[in-house]
C-alpha positions in Angstrom: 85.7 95.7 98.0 86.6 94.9 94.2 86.1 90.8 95.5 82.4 91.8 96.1 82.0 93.8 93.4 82.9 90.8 91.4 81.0 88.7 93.2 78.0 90.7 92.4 79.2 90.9 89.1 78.3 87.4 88.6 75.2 87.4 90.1 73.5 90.1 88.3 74.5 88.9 84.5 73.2 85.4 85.7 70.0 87.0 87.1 69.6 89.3 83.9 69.6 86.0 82.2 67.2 84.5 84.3 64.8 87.4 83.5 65.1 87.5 80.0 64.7 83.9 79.8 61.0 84.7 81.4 60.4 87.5 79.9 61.1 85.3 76.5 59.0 82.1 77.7 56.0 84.3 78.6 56.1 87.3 75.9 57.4 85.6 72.5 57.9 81.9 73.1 54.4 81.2 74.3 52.9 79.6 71.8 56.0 77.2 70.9 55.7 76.5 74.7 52.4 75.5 74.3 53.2 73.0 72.1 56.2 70.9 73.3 55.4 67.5 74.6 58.0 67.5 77.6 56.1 68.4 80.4 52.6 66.8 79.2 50.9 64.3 81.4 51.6 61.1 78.6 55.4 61.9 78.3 56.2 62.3 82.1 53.9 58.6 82.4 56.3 57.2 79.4 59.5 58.3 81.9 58.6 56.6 84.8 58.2 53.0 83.0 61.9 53.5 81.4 64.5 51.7 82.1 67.5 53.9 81.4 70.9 52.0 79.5 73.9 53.2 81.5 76.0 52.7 79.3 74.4 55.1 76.2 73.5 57.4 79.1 76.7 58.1 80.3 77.9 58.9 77.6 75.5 60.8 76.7 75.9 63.3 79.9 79.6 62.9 79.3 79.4 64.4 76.0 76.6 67.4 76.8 78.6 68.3 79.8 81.6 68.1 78.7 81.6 70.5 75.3 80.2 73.7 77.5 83.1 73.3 80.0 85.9 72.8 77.3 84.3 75.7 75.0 84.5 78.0 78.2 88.2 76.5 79.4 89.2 77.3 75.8 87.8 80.5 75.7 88.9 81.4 79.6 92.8 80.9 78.1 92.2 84.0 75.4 91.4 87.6 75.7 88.0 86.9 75.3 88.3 85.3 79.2 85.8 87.6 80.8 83.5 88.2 78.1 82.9 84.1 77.5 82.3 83.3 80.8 79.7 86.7 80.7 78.1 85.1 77.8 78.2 82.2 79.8 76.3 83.2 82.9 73.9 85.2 80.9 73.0 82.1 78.9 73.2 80.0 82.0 70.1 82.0 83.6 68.5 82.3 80.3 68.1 78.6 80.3 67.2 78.2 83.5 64.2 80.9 83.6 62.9 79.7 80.1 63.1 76.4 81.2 61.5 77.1 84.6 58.9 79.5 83.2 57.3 76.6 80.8 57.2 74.1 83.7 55.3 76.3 85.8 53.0 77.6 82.2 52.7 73.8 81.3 52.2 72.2 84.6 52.1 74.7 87.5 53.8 74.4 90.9 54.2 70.9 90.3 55.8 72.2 87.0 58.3 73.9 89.4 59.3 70.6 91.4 59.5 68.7 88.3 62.3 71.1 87.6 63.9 71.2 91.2 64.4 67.5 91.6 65.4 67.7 87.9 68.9 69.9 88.6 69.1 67.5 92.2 71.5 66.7 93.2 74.5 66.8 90.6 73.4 71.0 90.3 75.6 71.8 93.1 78.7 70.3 92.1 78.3 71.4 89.1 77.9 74.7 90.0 80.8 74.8 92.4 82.8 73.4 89.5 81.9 76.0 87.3 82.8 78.4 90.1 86.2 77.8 90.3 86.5 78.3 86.4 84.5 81.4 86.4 86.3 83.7 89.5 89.4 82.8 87.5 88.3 84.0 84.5 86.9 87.1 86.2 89.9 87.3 88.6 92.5 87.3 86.0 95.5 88.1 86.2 95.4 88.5 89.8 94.3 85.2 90.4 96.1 82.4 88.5 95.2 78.6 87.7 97.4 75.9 89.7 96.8 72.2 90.4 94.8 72.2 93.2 91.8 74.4 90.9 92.3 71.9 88.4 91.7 68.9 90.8 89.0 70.7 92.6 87.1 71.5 89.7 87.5 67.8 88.2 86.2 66.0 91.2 83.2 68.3 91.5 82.6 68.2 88.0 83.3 64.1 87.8 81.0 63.9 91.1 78.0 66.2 89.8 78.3 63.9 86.5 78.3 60.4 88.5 75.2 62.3 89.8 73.5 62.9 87.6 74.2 59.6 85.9 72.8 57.5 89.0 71.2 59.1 91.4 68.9 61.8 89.3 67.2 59.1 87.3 66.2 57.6 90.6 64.5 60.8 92.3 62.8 61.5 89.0 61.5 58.4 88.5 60.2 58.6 92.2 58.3 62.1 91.2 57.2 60.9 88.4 55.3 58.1 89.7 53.6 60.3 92.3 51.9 62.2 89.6 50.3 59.6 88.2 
Protein backbone atom coordinates (compact mmCIF):
# COMPACT_ATOMS: atom_id res chain seq x y z
CA UNK A 1 0.00 0.00 0.00
CA UNK A 2 2.69 2.68 1.07
CA UNK A 3 4.32 1.86 -2.77
CA UNK A 4 1.05 3.26 -4.22
CA UNK A 5 0.68 5.85 -2.00
CA UNK A 6 3.99 7.05 -3.19
CA UNK A 7 3.25 6.52 -6.41
CA UNK A 8 0.37 8.79 -6.20
CA UNK A 9 2.45 10.96 -4.32
CA UNK A 10 4.28 11.83 -7.42
CA UNK A 11 1.57 12.16 -9.55
CA UNK A 12 -0.44 14.57 -7.77
CA UNK A 13 2.52 17.26 -6.94
CA UNK A 14 3.35 16.87 -10.75
CA UNK A 15 -0.33 17.48 -11.68
CA UNK A 16 -0.66 20.41 -9.01
CA UNK A 17 2.04 21.78 -11.07
CA UNK A 18 0.59 21.28 -14.17
CA UNK A 19 -2.51 23.24 -13.01
CA UNK A 20 -0.94 26.11 -11.61
CA UNK A 21 1.22 26.44 -14.55
CA UNK A 22 -2.41 27.01 -16.48
CA UNK A 23 -3.90 28.67 -14.09
CA UNK A 24 -0.72 31.14 -14.36
CA UNK A 25 -0.52 31.19 -18.35
CA UNK A 26 -4.23 32.03 -18.56
CA UNK A 27 -4.95 34.36 -15.31
CA UNK A 28 -1.60 36.53 -14.82
CA UNK A 29 0.75 35.72 -17.61
CA UNK A 30 -1.59 36.52 -20.43
CA UNK A 31 -0.48 39.39 -21.64
CA UNK A 32 3.38 38.48 -21.58
CA UNK A 33 2.06 35.37 -23.50
CA UNK A 34 0.65 37.46 -25.94
CA UNK A 35 3.68 38.89 -26.76
CA UNK A 36 6.48 36.21 -27.16
CA UNK A 37 7.54 35.56 -30.61
CA UNK A 38 7.96 31.60 -30.26
CA UNK A 39 4.99 30.30 -31.49
CA UNK A 40 4.19 33.16 -34.21
CA UNK A 41 3.71 32.07 -37.79
CA UNK A 42 7.33 34.08 -38.94
CA UNK A 43 9.47 32.37 -36.25
CA UNK A 44 8.14 28.70 -36.78
CA UNK A 45 8.83 29.65 -40.97
CA UNK A 46 12.51 30.89 -39.76
CA UNK A 47 12.90 27.08 -37.98
CA UNK A 48 12.13 25.05 -40.77
CA UNK A 49 14.92 26.74 -43.22
CA UNK A 50 17.65 26.16 -40.32
CA UNK A 51 20.24 24.13 -40.59
CA UNK A 52 21.17 23.21 -36.96
CA UNK A 53 25.29 22.98 -36.07
CA UNK A 54 25.75 19.69 -34.13
CA UNK A 55 28.36 20.51 -32.71
CA UNK A 56 27.08 24.00 -30.69
CA UNK A 57 23.84 22.00 -30.35
CA UNK A 58 25.03 19.28 -28.44
CA UNK A 59 26.43 20.94 -26.34
CA UNK A 60 24.04 23.07 -25.80
CA UNK A 61 21.41 20.10 -24.72
CA UNK A 62 24.33 18.74 -22.84
CA UNK A 63 24.64 21.58 -20.63
CA UNK A 64 20.56 22.44 -20.15
CA UNK A 65 20.04 18.83 -19.29
CA UNK A 66 22.58 18.17 -17.48
CA UNK A 67 22.62 21.07 -14.54
CA UNK A 68 18.73 20.06 -13.49
CA UNK A 69 19.83 16.32 -13.00
CA UNK A 70 23.14 17.19 -11.02
CA UNK A 71 21.20 20.02 -8.96
CA UNK A 72 18.57 17.19 -8.01
CA UNK A 73 21.48 14.19 -7.62
CA UNK A 74 23.11 16.76 -5.32
CA UNK A 75 20.21 17.59 -3.53
CA UNK A 76 18.74 13.71 -3.45
CA UNK A 77 22.26 12.92 -1.27
CA UNK A 78 21.03 15.54 1.68
CA UNK A 79 18.15 15.82 3.92
CA UNK A 80 16.53 17.89 1.73
CA UNK A 81 16.02 14.44 -0.65
CA UNK A 82 12.28 14.43 -0.69
CA UNK A 83 11.60 17.99 -0.61
CA UNK A 84 13.94 18.70 -3.96
CA UNK A 85 12.69 16.22 -5.95
CA UNK A 86 8.92 17.74 -4.66
CA UNK A 87 10.05 20.99 -5.80
CA UNK A 88 11.16 19.19 -8.67
CA UNK A 89 7.96 17.68 -9.95
CA UNK A 90 6.01 20.65 -9.00
CA UNK A 91 8.10 22.76 -11.26
CA UNK A 92 8.28 19.96 -13.75
CA UNK A 93 4.33 20.27 -14.40
CA UNK A 94 4.49 24.02 -13.99
CA UNK A 95 6.56 24.12 -17.02
CA UNK A 96 4.88 21.90 -18.85
CA UNK A 97 1.16 23.36 -18.43
CA UNK A 98 2.56 27.08 -18.90
CA UNK A 99 4.27 26.02 -21.75
CA UNK A 100 1.33 23.98 -23.17
CA UNK A 101 -1.25 26.52 -22.23
CA UNK A 102 0.49 29.41 -24.52
CA UNK A 103 0.80 26.93 -27.52
CA UNK A 104 -2.80 26.23 -27.47
CA UNK A 105 -3.62 30.48 -26.51
CA UNK A 106 -0.99 31.37 -29.40
CA UNK A 107 -1.81 28.80 -31.94
CA UNK A 108 -4.65 26.43 -30.99
CA UNK A 109 -4.72 22.60 -31.41
CA UNK A 110 -1.99 22.96 -33.75
CA UNK A 111 -0.41 24.85 -30.83
CA UNK A 112 -0.77 21.53 -28.94
CA UNK A 113 1.08 19.21 -31.59
CA UNK A 114 3.69 21.76 -32.02
CA UNK A 115 4.30 20.90 -28.37
CA UNK A 116 3.85 17.04 -28.58
CA UNK A 117 6.30 16.34 -31.30
CA UNK A 118 8.39 18.96 -29.46
CA UNK A 119 9.03 16.53 -26.03
CA UNK A 120 9.12 13.38 -29.07
CA UNK A 121 10.76 11.24 -28.68
CA UNK A 122 13.76 11.83 -26.18
CA UNK A 123 10.56 12.72 -23.39
CA UNK A 124 10.32 9.18 -22.45
CA UNK A 125 13.71 8.44 -21.66
CA UNK A 126 14.03 11.21 -20.02
CA UNK A 127 11.33 10.63 -17.97
CA UNK A 128 12.21 7.10 -17.14
CA UNK A 129 15.62 8.47 -16.15
CA UNK A 130 14.30 10.87 -13.89
CA UNK A 131 12.22 8.06 -12.45
CA UNK A 132 14.73 6.07 -11.21
CA UNK A 133 16.28 9.21 -9.40
CA UNK A 134 13.00 10.29 -8.06
CA UNK A 135 11.44 6.75 -6.35
CA UNK A 136 14.85 6.83 -4.68
CA UNK A 137 14.65 9.99 -3.37
CA UNK A 138 11.06 9.25 -2.29
CA UNK A 139 11.91 5.63 -1.25
CA UNK A 140 14.74 6.43 0.96
CA UNK A 141 16.14 4.73 3.19
CA UNK A 142 14.29 1.71 2.20
CA UNK A 143 15.41 1.74 -1.11
CA UNK A 144 19.16 2.35 -1.73
CA UNK A 145 21.28 3.47 -4.91
CA UNK A 146 23.54 0.55 -6.48
CA UNK A 147 25.13 0.30 -9.90
CA UNK A 148 22.66 -1.03 -11.95
CA UNK A 149 20.28 2.53 -11.00
CA UNK A 150 23.24 4.39 -11.95
CA UNK A 151 23.70 2.63 -15.36
CA UNK A 152 20.10 2.52 -15.99
CA UNK A 153 19.52 5.95 -15.47
CA UNK A 154 22.78 7.01 -17.62
CA UNK A 155 21.69 5.17 -20.68
CA UNK A 156 18.18 6.48 -20.57
CA UNK A 157 19.35 9.81 -19.90
CA UNK A 158 22.42 9.58 -22.62
CA UNK A 159 19.64 7.94 -25.10
CA UNK A 160 16.82 10.68 -24.52
CA UNK A 161 19.80 13.27 -25.10
CA UNK A 162 21.19 11.55 -28.46
CA UNK A 163 17.43 12.04 -29.06
CA UNK A 164 16.86 14.85 -28.76
CA UNK A 165 20.07 15.88 -30.47
CA UNK A 166 19.13 14.02 -33.83
CA UNK A 167 16.10 12.87 -34.17
CA UNK A 168 13.77 15.84 -32.59
CA UNK A 169 15.24 18.44 -35.01
CA UNK A 170 14.09 16.19 -37.81
CA UNK A 171 10.26 15.59 -36.71
CA UNK A 172 10.09 19.36 -36.09
CA UNK A 173 11.42 20.43 -38.98
CA UNK A 174 8.84 17.98 -40.74
CA UNK A 175 5.86 19.87 -38.68
CA UNK A 176 7.05 22.84 -39.35
CA UNK A 177 6.97 22.70 -42.89
CA UNK A 178 3.35 21.42 -42.97
CA UNK A 179 2.26 24.59 -41.55
CA UNK A 180 3.40 26.60 -43.94
Amino acid sequence: MKIRENRMYVVWICMAGFLAGILYANVLAADEIAGIGIFQEYFLGRFSGVEILSADYIWYIARIRAVPLFLLAALGSTKLRKASAAVFLAWTGFSLGLIMTAAVLKMGGKGLVLCLIALTPHLFFYAAGYLILLWYLFRYPEVRWNLSKTVCMAFLILTGFLLECYVNPVLMQMFVETLQ
